[in-house]
ZADO-1210 file (C-alpha; in nm, 4 decimals, padded with zeros to 6 digits):
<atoms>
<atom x="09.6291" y="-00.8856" z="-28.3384" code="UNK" pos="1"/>
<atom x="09.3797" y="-01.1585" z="-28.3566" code="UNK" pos="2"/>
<atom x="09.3185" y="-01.1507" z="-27.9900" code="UNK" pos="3"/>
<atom x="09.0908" y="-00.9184" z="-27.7962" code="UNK" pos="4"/>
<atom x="09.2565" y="-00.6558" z="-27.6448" code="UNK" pos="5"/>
<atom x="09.1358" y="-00.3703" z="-27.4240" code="UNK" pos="6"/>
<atom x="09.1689" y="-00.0758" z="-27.5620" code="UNK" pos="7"/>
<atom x="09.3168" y="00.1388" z="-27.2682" code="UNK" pos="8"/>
<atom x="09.6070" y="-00.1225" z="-27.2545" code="UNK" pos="9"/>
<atom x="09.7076" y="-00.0108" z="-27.6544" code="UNK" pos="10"/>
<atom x="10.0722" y="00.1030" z="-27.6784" code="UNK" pos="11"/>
<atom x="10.2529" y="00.3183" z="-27.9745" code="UNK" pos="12"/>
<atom x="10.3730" y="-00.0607" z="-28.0648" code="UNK" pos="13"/>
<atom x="10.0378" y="-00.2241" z="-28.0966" code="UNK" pos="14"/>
<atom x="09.9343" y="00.0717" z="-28.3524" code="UNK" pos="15"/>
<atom x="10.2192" y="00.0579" z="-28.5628" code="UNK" pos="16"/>
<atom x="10.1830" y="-00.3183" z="-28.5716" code="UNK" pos="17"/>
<atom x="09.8137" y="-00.2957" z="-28.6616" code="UNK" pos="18"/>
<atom x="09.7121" y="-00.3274" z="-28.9904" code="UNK" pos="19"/>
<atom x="09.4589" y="-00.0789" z="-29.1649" code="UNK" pos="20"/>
<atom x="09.1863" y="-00.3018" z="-29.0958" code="UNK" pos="21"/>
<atom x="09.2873" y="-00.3393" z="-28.7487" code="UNK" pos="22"/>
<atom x="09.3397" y="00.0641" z="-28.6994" code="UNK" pos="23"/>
<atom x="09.0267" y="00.1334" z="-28.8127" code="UNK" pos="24"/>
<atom x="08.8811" y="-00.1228" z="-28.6394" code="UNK" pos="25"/>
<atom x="09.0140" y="00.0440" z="-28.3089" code="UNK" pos="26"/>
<atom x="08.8678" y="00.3862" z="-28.4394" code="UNK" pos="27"/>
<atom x="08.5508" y="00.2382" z="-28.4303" code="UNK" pos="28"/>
<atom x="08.5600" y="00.0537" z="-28.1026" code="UNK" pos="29"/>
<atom x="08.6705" y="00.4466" z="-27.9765" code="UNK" pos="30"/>
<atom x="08.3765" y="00.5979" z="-28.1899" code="UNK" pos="31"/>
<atom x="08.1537" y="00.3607" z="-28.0159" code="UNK" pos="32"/>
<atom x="08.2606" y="00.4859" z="-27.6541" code="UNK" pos="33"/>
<atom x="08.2315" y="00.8305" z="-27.7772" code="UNK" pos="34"/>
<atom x="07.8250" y="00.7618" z="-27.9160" code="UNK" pos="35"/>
<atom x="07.7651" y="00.6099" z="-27.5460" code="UNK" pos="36"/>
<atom x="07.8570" y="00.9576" z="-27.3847" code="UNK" pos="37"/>
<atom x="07.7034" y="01.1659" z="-27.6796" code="UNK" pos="38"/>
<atom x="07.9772" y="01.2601" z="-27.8618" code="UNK" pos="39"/>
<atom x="08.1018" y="01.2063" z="-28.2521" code="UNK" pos="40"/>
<atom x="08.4489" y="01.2305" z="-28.3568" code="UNK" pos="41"/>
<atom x="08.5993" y="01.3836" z="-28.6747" code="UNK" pos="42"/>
<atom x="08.9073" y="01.3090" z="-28.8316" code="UNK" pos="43"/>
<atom x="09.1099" y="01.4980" z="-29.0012" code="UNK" pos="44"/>
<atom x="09.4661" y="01.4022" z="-29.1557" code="UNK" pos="45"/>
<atom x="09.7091" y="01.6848" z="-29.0483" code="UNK" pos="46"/>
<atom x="09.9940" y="01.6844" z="-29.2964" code="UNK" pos="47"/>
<atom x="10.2804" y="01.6436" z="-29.0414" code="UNK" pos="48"/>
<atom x="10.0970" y="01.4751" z="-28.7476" code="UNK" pos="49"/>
<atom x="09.8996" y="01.2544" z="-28.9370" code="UNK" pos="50"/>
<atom x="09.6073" y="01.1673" z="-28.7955" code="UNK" pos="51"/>
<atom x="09.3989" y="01.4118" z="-28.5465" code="UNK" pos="52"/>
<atom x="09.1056" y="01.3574" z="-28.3866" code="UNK" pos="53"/>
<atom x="08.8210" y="01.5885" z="-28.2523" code="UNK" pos="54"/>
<atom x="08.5400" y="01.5653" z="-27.9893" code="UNK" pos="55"/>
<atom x="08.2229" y="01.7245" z="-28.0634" code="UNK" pos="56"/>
<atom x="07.8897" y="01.6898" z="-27.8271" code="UNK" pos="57"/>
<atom x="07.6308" y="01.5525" z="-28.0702" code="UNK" pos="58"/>
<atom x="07.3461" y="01.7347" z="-27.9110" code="UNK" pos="59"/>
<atom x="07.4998" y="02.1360" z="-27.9076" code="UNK" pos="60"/>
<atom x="07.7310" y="02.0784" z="-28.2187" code="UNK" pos="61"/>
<atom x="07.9999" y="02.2220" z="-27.9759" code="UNK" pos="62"/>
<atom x="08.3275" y="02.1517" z="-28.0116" code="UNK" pos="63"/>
<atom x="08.5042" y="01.9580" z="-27.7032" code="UNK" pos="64"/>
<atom x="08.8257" y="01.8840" z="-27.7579" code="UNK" pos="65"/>
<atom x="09.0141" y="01.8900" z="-28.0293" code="UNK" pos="66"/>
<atom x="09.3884" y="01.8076" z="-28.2280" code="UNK" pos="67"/>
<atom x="09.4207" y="01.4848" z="-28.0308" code="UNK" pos="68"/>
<atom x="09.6374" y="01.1854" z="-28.1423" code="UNK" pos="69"/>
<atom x="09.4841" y="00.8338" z="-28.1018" code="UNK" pos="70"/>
<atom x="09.5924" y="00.7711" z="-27.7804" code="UNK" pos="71"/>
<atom x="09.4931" y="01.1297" z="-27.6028" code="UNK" pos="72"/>
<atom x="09.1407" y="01.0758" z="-27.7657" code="UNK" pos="73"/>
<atom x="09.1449" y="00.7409" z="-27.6325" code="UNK" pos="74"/>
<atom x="09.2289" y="00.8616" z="-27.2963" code="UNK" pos="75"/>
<atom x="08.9608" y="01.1458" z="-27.3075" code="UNK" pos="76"/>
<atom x="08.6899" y="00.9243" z="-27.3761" code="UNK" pos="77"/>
<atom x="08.7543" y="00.6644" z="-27.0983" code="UNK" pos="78"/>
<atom x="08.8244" y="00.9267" z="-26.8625" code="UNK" pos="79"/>
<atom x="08.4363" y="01.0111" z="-26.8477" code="UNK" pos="80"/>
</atoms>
């Protein structure tokens, strides 16, 4: 995946083709979007799911969302 790609376009296929650079490279570019609307994320690695993903608002500490795959958190984030 050498190419740019936008990351609302990212199938299940793209991921499992990624590398670990490349995967964590997309969890930054989503961390990113997250900072611009004032949220971090936190990951956690659920033993059967793998990875989840949580929303928090940086400025309350509150929780906004929470046990989302890759592709729900993306979809959270560029909802807003």
């Amino acid at each position: 995946m050498n190419t740019k790609i936008d990351d609302t376009n990212v199938t299940t296929e793209m991921v499992e083709a990624m590398t670990a650079r490349e995967y964590k490279a997309f969890e930054n570019r989503l961390r990113s979007v997250a900072r611009k609307h004032g949220y971090k994320i936190n990951k956690y690695v659920h033993p059967i799911n793998g990875d989840t993903y949580s929303v928090v608002d940086v400025e309350t500490d509150r929780l906004e969302n929470y046990d989302l795959d890759i592709f729900e958190l993306r979809d959270y984030l560029y909802e807003m």
